[in-house]
Backbone as numpy.savetxt, mean C-alpha at the origin, in Angstrom:
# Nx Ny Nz CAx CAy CAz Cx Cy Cz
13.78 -33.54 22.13 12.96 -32.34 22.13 13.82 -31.09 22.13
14.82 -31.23 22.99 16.08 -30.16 23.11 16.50 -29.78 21.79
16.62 -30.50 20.85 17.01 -30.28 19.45 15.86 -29.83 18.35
14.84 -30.22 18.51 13.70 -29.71 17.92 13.14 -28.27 18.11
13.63 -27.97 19.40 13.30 -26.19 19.82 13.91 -25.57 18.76
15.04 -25.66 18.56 15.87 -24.82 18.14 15.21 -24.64 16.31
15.28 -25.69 16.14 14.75 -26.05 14.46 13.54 -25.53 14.24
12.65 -25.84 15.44 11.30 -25.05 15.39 11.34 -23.58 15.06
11.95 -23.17 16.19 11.84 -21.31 15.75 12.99 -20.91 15.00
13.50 -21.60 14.17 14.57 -21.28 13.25 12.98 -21.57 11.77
12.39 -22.74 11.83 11.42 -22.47 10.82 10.37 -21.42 11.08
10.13 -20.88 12.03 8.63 -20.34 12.35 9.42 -19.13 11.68
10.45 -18.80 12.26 11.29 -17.46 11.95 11.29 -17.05 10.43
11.30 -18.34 9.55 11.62 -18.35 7.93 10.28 -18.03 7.28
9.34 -18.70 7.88 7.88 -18.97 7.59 7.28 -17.46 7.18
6.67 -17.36 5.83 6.17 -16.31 5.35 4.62 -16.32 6.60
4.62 -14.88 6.98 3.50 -14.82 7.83 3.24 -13.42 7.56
1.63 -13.18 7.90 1.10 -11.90 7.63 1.76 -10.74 8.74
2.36 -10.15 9.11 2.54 -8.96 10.20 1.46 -8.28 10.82
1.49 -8.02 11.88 0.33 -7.10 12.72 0.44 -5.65 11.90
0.13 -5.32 10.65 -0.49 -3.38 10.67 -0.03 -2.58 11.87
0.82 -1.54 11.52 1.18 -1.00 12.80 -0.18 -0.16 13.10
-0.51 0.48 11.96 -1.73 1.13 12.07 -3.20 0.39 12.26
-4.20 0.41 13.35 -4.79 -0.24 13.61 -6.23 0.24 12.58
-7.09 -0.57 12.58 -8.33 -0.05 11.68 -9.01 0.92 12.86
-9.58 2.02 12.34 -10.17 3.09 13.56 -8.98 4.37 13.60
-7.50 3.80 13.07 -6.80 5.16 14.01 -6.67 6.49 12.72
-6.23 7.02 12.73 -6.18 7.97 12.06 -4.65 8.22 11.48
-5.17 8.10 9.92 -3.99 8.05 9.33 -3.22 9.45 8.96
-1.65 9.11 9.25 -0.76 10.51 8.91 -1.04 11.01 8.10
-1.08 12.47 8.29 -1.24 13.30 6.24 -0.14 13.94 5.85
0.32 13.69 4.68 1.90 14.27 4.41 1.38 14.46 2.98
2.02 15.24 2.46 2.85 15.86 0.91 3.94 15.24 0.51
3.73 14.66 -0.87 4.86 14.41 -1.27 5.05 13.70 -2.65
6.35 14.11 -3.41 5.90 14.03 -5.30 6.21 12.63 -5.37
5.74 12.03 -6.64 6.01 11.03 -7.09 5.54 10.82 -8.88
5.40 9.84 -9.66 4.75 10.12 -11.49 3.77 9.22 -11.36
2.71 9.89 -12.27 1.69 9.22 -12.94 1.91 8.91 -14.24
2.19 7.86 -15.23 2.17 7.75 -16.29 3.04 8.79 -16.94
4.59 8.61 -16.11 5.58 8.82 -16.15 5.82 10.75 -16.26
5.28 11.19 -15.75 4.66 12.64 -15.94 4.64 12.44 -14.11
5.38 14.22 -13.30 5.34 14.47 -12.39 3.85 14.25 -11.89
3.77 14.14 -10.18 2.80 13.82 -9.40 2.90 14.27 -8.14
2.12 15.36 -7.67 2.15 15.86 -6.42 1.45 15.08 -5.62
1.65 14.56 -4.30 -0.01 13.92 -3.31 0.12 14.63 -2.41
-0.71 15.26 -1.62 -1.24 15.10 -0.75 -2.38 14.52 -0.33
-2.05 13.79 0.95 -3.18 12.76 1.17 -4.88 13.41 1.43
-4.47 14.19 2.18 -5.81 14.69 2.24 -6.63 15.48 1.19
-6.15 16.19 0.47 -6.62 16.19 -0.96 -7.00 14.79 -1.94
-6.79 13.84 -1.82 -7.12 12.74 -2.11 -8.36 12.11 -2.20
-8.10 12.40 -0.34 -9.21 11.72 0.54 -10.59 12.30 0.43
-10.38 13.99 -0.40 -11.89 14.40 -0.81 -12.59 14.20 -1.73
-11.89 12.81 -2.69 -12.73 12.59 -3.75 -12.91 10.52 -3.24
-12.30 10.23 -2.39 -12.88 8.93 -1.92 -11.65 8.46 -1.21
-12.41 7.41 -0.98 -11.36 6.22 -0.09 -9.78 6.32 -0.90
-8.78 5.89 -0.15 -7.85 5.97 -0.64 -7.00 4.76 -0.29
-6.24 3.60 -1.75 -5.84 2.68 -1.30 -4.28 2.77 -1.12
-3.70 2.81 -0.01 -2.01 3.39 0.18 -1.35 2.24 0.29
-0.77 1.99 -0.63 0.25 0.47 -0.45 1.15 0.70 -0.37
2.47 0.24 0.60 3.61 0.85 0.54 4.37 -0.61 0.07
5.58 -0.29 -0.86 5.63 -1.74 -1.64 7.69 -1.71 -1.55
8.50 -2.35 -1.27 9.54 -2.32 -0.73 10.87 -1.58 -1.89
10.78 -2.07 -3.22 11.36 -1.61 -4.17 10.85 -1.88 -5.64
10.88 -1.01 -6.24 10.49 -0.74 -7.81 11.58 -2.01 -8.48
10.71 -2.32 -9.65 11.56 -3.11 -10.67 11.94 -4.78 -9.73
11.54 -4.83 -8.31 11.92 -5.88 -7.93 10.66 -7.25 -8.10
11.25 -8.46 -8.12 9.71 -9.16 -9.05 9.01 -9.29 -8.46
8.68 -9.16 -7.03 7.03 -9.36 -6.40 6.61 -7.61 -6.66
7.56 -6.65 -6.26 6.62 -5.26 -6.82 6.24 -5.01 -7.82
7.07 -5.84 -8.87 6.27 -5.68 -10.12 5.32 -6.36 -10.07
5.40 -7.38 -10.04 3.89 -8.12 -9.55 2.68 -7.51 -8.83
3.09 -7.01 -7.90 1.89 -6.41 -7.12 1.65 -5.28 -7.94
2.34 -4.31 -8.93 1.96 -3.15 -9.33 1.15 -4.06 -10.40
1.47 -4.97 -11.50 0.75 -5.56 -12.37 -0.65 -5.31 -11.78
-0.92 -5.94 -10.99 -1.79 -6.55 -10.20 -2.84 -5.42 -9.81
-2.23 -4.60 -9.11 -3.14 -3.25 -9.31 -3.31 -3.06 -10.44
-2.71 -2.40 -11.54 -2.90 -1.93 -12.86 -4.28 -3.02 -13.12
-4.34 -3.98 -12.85 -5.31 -4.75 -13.75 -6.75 -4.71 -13.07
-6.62 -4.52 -11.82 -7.45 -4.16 -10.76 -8.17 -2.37 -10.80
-7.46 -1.56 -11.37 -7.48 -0.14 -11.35 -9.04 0.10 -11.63
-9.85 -0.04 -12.41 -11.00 -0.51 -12.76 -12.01 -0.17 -11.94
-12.08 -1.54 -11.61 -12.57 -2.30 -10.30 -12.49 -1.12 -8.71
-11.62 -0.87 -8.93 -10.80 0.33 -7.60 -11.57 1.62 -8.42
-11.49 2.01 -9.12 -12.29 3.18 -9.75 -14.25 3.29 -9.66
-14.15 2.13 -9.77 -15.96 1.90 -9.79 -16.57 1.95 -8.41
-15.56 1.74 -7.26 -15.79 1.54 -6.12 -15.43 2.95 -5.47
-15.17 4.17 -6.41 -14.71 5.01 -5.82 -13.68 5.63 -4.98
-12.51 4.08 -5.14 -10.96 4.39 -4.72 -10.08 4.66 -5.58
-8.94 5.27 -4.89 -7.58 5.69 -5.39 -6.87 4.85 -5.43
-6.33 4.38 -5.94 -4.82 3.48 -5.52 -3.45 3.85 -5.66
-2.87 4.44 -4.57 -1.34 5.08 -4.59 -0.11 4.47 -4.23
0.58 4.15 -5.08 1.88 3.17 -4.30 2.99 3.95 -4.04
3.68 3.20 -2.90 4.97 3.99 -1.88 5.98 3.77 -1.92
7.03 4.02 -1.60 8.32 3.24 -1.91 8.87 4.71 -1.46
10.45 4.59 -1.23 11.38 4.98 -0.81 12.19 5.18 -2.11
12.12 4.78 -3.19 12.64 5.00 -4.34 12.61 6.67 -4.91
13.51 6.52 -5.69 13.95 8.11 -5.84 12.95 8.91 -7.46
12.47 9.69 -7.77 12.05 10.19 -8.67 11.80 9.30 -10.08
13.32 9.56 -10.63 13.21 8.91 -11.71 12.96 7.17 -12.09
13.07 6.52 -11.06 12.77 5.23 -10.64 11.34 5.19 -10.60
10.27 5.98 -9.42 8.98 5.85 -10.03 8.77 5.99 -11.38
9.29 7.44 -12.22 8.81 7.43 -13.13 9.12 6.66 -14.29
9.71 5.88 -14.17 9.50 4.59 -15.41 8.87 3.52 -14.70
8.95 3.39 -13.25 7.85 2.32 -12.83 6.52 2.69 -13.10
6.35 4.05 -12.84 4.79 4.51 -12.97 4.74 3.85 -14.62
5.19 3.91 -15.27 4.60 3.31 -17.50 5.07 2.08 -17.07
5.82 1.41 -16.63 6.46 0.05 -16.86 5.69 -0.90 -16.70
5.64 -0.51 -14.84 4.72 -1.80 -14.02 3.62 -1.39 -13.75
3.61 -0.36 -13.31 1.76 0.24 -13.44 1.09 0.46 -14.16
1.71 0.42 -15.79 0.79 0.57 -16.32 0.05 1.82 -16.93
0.52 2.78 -15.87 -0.05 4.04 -16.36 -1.26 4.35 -15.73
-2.21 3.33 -14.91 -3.34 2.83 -14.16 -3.07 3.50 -12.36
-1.92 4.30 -12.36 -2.34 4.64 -11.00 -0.95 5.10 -10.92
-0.49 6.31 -9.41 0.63 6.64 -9.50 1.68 5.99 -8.19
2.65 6.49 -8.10 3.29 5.87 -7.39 3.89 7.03 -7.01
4.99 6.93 -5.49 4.91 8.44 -4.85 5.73 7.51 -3.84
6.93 9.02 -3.59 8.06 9.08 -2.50 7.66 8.85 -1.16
7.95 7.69 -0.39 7.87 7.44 1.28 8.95 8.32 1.95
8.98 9.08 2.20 9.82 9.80 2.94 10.24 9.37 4.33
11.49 9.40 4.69 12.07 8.56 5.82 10.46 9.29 7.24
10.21 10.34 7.23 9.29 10.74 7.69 7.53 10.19 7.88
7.40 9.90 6.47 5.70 9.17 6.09 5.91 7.77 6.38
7.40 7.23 6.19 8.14 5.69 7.05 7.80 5.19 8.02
8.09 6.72 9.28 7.75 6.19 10.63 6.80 6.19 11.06
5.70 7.15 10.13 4.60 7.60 10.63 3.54 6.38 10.62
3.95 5.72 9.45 3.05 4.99 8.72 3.61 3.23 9.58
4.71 3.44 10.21 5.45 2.47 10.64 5.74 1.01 9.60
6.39 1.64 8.68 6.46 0.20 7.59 8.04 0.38 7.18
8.79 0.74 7.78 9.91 0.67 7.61 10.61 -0.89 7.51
11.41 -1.79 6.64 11.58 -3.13 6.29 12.26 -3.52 7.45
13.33 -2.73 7.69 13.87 -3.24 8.76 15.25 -2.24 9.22
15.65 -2.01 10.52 16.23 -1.31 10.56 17.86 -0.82 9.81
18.15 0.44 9.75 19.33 1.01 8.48 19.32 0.38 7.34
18.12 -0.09 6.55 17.63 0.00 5.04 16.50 0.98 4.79
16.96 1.41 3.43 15.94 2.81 3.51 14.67 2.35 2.51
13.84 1.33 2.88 12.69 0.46 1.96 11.66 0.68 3.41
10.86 0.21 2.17 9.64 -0.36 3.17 9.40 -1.75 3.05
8.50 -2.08 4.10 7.91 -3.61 4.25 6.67 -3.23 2.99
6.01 -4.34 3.05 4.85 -4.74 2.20 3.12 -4.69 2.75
2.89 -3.36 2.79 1.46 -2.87 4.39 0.78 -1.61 2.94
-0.56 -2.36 3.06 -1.54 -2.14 2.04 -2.82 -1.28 3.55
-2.73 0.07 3.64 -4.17 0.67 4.21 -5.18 0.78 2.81
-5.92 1.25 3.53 -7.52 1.55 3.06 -7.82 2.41 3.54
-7.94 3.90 3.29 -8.37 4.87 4.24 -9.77 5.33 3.43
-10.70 6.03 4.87 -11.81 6.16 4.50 -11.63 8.00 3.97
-12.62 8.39 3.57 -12.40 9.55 3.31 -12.37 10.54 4.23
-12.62 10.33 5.61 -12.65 11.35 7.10 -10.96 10.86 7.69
-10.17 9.77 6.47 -8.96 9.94 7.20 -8.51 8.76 8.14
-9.90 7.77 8.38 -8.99 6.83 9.25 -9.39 5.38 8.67
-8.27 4.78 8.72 -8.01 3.85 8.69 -9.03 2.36 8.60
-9.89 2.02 7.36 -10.82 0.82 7.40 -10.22 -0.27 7.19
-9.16 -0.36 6.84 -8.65 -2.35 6.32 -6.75 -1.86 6.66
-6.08 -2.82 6.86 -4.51 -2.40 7.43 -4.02 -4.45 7.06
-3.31 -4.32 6.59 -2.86 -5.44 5.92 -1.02 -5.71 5.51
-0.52 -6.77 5.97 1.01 -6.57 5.98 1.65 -7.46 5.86
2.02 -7.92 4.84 2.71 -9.08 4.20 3.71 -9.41 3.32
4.67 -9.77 3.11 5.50 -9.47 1.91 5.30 -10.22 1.15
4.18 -11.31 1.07 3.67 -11.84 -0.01 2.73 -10.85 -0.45
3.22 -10.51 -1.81 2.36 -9.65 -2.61 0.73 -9.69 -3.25
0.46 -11.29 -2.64 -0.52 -12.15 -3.76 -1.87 -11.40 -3.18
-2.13 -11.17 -1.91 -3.49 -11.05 -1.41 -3.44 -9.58 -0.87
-2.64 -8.75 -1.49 -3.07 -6.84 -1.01 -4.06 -6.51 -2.57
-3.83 -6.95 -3.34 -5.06 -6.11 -4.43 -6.65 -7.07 -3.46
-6.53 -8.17 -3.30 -8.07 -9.09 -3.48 -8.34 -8.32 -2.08
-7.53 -8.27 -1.19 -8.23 -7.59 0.18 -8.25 -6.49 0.15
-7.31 -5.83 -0.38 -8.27 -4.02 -0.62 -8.93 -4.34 -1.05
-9.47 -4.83 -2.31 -10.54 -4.41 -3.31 -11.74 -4.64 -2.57
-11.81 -5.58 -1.76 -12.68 -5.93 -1.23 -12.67 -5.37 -0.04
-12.28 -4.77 0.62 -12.37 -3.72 2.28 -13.31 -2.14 1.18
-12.53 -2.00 0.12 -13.31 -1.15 -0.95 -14.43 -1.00 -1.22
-14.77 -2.74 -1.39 -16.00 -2.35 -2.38 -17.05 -2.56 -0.70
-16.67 -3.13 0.55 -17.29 -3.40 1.58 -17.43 -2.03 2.06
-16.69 -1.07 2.13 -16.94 0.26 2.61 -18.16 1.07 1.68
-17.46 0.44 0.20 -19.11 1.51 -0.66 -20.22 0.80 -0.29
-20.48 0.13 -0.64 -21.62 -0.45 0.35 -22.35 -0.55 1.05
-21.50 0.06 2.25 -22.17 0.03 3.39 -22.38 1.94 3.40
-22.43 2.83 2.62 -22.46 4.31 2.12 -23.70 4.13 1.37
-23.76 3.18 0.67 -25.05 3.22 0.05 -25.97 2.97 0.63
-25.80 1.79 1.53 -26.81 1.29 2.41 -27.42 2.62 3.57
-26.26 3.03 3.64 -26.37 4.52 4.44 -27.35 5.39 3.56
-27.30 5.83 2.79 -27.76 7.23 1.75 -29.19 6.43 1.85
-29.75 4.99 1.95 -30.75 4.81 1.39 -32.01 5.73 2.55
């Protein structure tokens, strides 16, 4: 058994697992400024300007051009749609420098949504920093509502299930707005 401890949390340790969201659903998400490209063409955000035309989906994704972010940007791009009909944004994050979004914004996105500077600042705020003295982020998909806080918080560096669970914290929030208005 003495020998099995060790092997145990040497696998649990390896084992792809979802992360706790630093940001909890309910809290209120940071608002920052900051540029990034849309369809390779400059892009200002601010979040709260955003947030006055709907929900907003903030994925922060670890590095451009690497193959699960391309993947996950695919993945949005094909999703963009779907995220539009439901009355969300979809903005991706990264720590990457200008000209790096802007050929990711045509490459891997598609052109379907923009992508935008994490600032060592919107990092801590947002608490998705990869790990300490690398300047990336982890893989943490919010959902913010349009008053700013926080409906779905999701964190994984498997890329496969942040479009299907936003889309769906998305289309569960319009929903329940309509059900409201009735």
């Amino acid at each position: 058994m003495r020998i099995l401890a060790p092997a145990l949390a040497v696998l649990l340790a390896l084992a792809p697992s979802a992360a706790v969201p630093a940001l909890p659903n309910g809290a209120r998400a940071p608002d920052f400024t900051t540029t990034g490209a849309l369809a390779g063409r400059p892009f200002r955000l601010h979040l709260a300007e955003q947030l006055r035309h709907g929900p907003v989906v903030l994925y922060f994704y670890p590095r451009a051009f690497t193959a699960g972010c391309t993947a996950e940007a695919h993945a949005f791009s094909e999703a963009a749609a779907d995220f539009r009909a439901a009355g969300a944004r979809v903005i991706g994050m990264s720590a990457d420098d200008y000209d790096t979004l802007r050929r990711f914004s045509v490459e891997a996105c598609r052109n379907a949504f923009p992508v935008a500077t994490a600032s060592p600042e919107t990092i801590r705020a947002y608490d998705v920093l990869l790990r300490e003295g690398a300047n990336m982020t982890n893989r943490t998909s919010y959902v913010i509502a349009p008053d700013g806080r926080i409906i779905y918080a999701h964190s994984e560096m498997d890329w496969r299930n942040h479009v299907t669970n936003t889309l769906a914290a998305v289309r569960q929030w319009h929903a329940e707005q309509q059900r409201r208005s009735r």
